[in-house]
C-alpha positions in Angstrom: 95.8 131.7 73.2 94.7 132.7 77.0 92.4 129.9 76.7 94.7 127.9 75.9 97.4 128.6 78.5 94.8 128.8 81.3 93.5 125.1 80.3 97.2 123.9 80.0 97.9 125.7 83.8 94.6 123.4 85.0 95.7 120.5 83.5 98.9 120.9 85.0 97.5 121.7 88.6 94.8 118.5 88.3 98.4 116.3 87.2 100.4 117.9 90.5 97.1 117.5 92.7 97.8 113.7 92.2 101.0 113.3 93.6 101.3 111.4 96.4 104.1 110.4 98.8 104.2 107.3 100.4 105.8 106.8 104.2 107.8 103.7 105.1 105.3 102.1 107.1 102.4 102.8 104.9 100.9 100.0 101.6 99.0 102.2 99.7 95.6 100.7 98.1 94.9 102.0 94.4 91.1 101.6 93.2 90.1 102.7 89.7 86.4 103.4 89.5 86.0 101.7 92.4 88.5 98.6 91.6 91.1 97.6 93.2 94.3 97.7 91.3 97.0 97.0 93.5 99.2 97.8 96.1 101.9 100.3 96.4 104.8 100.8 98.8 107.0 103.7 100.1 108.3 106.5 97.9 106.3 109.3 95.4 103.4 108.0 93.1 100.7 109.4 91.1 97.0 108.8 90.6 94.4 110.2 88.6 92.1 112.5 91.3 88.2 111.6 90.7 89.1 108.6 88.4 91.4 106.8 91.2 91.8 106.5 94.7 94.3 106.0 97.3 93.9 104.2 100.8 96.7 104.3 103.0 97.0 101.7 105.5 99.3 102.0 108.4 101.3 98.9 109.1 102.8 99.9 112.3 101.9 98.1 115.9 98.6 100.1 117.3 97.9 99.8 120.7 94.0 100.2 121.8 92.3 100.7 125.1 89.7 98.4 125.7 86.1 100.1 126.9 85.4 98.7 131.0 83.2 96.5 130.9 81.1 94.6 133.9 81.5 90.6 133.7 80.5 87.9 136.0 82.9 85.3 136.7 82.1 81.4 137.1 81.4 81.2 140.5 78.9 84.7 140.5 81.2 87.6 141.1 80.5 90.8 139.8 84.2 92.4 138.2 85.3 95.4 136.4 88.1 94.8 133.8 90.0 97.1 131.7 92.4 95.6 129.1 94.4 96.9 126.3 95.3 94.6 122.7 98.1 95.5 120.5 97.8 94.2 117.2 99.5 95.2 113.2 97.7 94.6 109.6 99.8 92.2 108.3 97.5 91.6 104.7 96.4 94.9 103.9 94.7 94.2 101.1 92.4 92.0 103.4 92.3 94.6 106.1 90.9 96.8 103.0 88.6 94.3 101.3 87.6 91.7 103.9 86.2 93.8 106.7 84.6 97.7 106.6 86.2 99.1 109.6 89.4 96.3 110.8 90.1 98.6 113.9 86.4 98.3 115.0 86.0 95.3 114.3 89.1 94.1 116.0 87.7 95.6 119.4 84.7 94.6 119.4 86.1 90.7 119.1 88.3 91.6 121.9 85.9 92.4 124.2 83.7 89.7 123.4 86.3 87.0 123.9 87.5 88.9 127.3 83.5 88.4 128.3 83.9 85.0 127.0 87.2 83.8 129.2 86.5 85.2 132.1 82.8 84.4 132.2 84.5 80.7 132.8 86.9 81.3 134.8 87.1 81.8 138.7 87.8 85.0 140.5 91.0 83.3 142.4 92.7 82.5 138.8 91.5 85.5 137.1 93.4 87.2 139.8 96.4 85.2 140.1 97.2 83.9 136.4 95.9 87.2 134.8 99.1 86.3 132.1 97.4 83.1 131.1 93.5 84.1 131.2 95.1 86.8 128.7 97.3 84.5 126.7 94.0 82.7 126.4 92.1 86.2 124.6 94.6 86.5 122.7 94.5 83.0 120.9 90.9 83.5 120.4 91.0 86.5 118.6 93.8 85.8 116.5 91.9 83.4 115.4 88.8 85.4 114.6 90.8 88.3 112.9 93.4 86.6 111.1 90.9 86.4 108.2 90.6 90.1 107.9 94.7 90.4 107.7 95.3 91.2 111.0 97.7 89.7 114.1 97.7 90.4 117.7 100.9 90.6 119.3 99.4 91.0 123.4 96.2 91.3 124.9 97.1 92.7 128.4 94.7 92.8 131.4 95.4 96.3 133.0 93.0 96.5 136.1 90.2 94.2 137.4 88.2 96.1 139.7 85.8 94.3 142.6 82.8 94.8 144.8 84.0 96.7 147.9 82.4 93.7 150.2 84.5 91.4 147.8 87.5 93.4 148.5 87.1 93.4 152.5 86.5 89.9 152.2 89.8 89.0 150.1 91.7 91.3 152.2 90.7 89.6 155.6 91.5 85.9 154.1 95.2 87.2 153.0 95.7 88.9 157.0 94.6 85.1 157.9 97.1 83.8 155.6 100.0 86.4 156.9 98.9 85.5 160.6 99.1 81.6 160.0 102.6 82.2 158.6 103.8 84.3 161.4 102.6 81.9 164.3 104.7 78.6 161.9 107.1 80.5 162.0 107.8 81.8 165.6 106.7 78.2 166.6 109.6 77.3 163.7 111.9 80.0 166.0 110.9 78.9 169.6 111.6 75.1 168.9 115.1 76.0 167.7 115.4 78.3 170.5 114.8 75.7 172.6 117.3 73.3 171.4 120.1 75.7 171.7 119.3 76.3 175.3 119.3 72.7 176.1 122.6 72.1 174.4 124.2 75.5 176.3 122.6 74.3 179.5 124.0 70.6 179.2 127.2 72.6 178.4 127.3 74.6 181.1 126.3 71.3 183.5 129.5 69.4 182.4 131.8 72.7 182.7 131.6 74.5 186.2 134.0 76.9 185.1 131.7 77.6 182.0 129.0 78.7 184.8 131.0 80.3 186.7 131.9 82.7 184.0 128.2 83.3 182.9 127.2 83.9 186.4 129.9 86.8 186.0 128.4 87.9 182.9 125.2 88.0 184.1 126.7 89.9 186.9 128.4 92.8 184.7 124.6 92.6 182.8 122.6 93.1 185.7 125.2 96.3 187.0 124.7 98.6 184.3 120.9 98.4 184.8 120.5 101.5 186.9 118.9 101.4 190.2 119.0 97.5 190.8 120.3 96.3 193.5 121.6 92.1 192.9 123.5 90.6 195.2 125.8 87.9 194.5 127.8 85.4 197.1 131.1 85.6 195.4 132.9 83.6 198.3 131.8 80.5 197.2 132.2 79.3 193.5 129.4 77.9 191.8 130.4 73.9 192.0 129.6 74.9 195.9 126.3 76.5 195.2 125.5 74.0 193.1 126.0 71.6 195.6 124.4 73.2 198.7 121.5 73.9 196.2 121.2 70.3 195.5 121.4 69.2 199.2 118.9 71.8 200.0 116.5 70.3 197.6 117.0 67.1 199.2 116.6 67.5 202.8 113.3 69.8 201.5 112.2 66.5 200.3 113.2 64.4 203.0 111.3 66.6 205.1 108.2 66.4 202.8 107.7 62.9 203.1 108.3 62.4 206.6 105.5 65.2 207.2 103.5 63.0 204.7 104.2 59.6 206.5 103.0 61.8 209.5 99.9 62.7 208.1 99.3 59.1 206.9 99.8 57.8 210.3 97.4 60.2 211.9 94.4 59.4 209.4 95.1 55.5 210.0 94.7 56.2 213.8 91.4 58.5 213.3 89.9 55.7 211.4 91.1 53.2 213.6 89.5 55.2 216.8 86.4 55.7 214.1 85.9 51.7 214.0 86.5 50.9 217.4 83.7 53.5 218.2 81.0 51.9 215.6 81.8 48.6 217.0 81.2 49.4 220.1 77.5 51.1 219.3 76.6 47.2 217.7 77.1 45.5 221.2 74.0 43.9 222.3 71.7 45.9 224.8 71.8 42.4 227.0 75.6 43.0 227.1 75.4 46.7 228.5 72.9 45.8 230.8 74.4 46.2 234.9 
C-alpha cells in the first residue's frame, strides 16, 4: 500500500511538472519525440516532460544593436557605423524549423547588407540621406529573412563615425559654405541699403524743409554725444546753404580751369621759345659769318 501511494504521489508530480502557462505574446512549439506537432497560443496547457517538448517563441517587436563595424565607402573613405534593426517573428513555425538560431542569423544579414549599401555609396549621401541608405538595408534584408518567418519594421543608422583628417576637412568646407552665405547676403543688405538712401536722398533734394528737419535731428544726435563740440550756422536755412555751397563749387571750378588755360598757355609759349631756338642753331655758318 506505501508503494502504492508513493508511485501514485510521482505520477502525480511528473502530471503537474507538465503544466505550462502560456503569455499573450508567446506561440508555443510542441514536438513529440522530436516532431513537431503544432502550435499553441496563450492560456494553460500540458505536455508530457521527456516525451514532449515545448518552444516558446516571443512574438513581440525586438530591438538589436548592431556590432561597429569599419566600411569603406565608394569613393575610399574609411567610416565607422553603428546601426540598430527592429524586427518580429511573424511565422513561428518557420522561425523554429527553417533557421537554427533566427536572432543570429537576422544580425548577421544586417550587417552584411549595411557593408553592402554603403560600400556603394558616397560619403556625402551616406551622410545626408542616412533615411534612404537605411530604407535601402532594410529592403534587402526583408528580403533575405522573410523565408525564415521574420519582418523588419526599421533599420536605423545611429552614428557614423570618420577619420579625424576627414572630419577637419568636412568641417572647413561647411565654414566655406557659412562664409559664402554671409558675404550674398550682406552684399544682398548693402544693395538694398543703398537704394533706400538714394530714394531718401532724392526725397530730401525735392523737400528743403525735409532737410532742414534732418539737419536738426542730426543736431539733437550729435549733442548728447559727450565731449563734441559741432557747430552749426543756424542763421541761414538750408535752401541758402545749399545754394552758397553750389556757388562755391562753381567758382572753385571756374577758378580751376582758368589756372588750367594758364598753364596751357605757358607750355605753348615754352615750346614756341623751344623752336625758335632750334631753328636758329640750323642757320648756315655762311649766314653767321660778319
Amino acid at each position: 500500500m506505501p508503494i502504492v501511494l508513493a508511485i501514485a504521489a510521482l505520477l502525480l508530480l511528473y502530471a503537474l511538472g507538465g503544466l505550462r502557462q502560456i503569455q499573450q505574446w508567446e506561440v508555443a512549439m510542441l514536438f513529440t519525440f522530436g516532431r513537431f506537432k503544432g502550435k499553441r497560443g496563450a492560456g494553460l496547457y500540458h505536455y508530457w516532460p521527456g516525451i514532449q517538448r515545448i518552444l516558446r517563441i516571443d512574438t513581440r517587436t525586438r530591438n538589436r544593436n548592431l556590432p561597429q563595424q569599419m566600411v569603406i565607402t565608394r569613393d575610399n573613405v574609411t567610416t565607422r557605423i553603428d546601426a540598430v534593426v527592429y524586427y518580429r517573428v511573424v511565422d513561428p513555425e518557420r522561425a523554429a524549423l527553417a533557421v537554427e538560431d533566427f536572432e543570429a542569423a537576422m544580425r548577421d544579414r544586417a550587417m552584411v547588407a549595411l557593408r553592402d549599401t554603403v560600400g556603394d555609396t558616397p560619403l556625402d549621401e551616406l551622410l545626408a540621406h542616412r533615411e534612404q541608405i537605411a530604407a535601402k538595408v532594410r529592403a534587402q534584408v526583408d528580403i533575405a529573412v522573410s523565408q525564415w518567418g521574420l519582418a523588419v519594421d526599421l533599420i536605423g543608422l545611429q552614428d557614423i563615425q570618420l577619420p579625424q583628417q576627414m572630419q577637419e576637412v568636412l568641417a572647413k568646407g561647411a565654414i566655406a559654405e557659412r562664409d559664402r552665405r554671409y558675404v550674398i547676403i550682406k552684399s544682398q543688405a548693402d544693395v538694398e541699403s543703398a537704394k533706400n538712401f538714394a530714394s531718401a536722398a532724392r526725397i530730401l533734394v525735392d523737400s528743403p524743409g525735409a532737410m532742414e528737419l534732418r539737419r536738426f535731428e542730426a543736431l539733437t544726435n550729435l549733442s548728447q554725444a559727450g565731449n563734441t563740440k559741432v557747430i552749426f550756422d543756424l542763421h541761414k536755412s538750408y535752401d541758402e546753404l545749399s545754394k552758397g555751397s553750389i556757388a562755391a563749387a562753381e567758382a572753385a571750378t571756374t577758378e580751376a580751369r582758368r589756372i588750367d588755360t594758364a598753364a596751357d598757355t605757358a607750355r605753348a609759349e615754352a615750346e614756341q621759345a623751344e623752336l625758335e631756338r632750334a631753328a636758329a642753331v640750323r642757320i648756315p655758318a655762311r649766314l653767321r659769318k660778319p
